[in-house]
C-alpha positions in Angstrom: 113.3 108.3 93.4 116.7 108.6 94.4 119.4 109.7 91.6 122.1 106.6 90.9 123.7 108.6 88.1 127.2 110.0 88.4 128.5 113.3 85.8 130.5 110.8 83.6 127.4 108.7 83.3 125.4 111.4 82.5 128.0 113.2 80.3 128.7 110.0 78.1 124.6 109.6 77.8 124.2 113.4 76.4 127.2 112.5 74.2 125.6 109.6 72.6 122.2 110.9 71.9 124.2 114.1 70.3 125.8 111.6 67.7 122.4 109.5 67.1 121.0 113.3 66.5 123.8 114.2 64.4 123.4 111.2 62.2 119.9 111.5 61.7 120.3 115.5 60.6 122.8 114.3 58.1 120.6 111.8 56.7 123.2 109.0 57.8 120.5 107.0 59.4 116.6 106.5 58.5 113.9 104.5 58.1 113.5 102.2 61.4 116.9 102.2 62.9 116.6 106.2 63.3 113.0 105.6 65.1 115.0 103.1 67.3 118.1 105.3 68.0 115.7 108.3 68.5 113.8 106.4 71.1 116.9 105.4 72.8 118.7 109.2 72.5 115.2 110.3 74.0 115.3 107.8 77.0 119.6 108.6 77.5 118.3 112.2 77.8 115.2 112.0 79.9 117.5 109.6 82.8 120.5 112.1 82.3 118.3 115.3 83.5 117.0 113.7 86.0 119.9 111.4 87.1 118.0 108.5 87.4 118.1 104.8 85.4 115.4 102.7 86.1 117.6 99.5 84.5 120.3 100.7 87.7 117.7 100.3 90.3 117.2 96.6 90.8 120.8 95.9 90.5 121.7 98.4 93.4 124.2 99.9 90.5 125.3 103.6 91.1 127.4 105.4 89.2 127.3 108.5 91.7 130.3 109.5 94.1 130.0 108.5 97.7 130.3 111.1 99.2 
């Protein structure tokens, strides 16, 4: 598995599953659409640790630096 994400991608990925966390602790969202948003906070997590999004790889898309 080779890692296709960049720190921006990552960064913005931790960002937005802190907000849909957020807005589920303050009761802003419930009921289906928090199960939804949780999944997809879980998933933006799980590719940012380990730099790696599945959807990137059969579009050659990578988001890292060339180094």
């Amino acid at each position: 598995m080779k890692k296709n994400m960049g720190l921006t991608d990552k960064i913005i990925r931790i960002v937005l599953a802190a907000i849909v966390a957020i807005l589920y602790f303050t009761n802003t969202i419930s009921g289906t659409l928090a199960l939804v948003l949780g999944l997809f906070a879980f998933i933006f997590l799980l590719t940012s640790f380990v730099s790696f999004c599945p959807l990137y790889a059969p579009f050659g898309i990578s988001t890292r630096k060339k180094v």
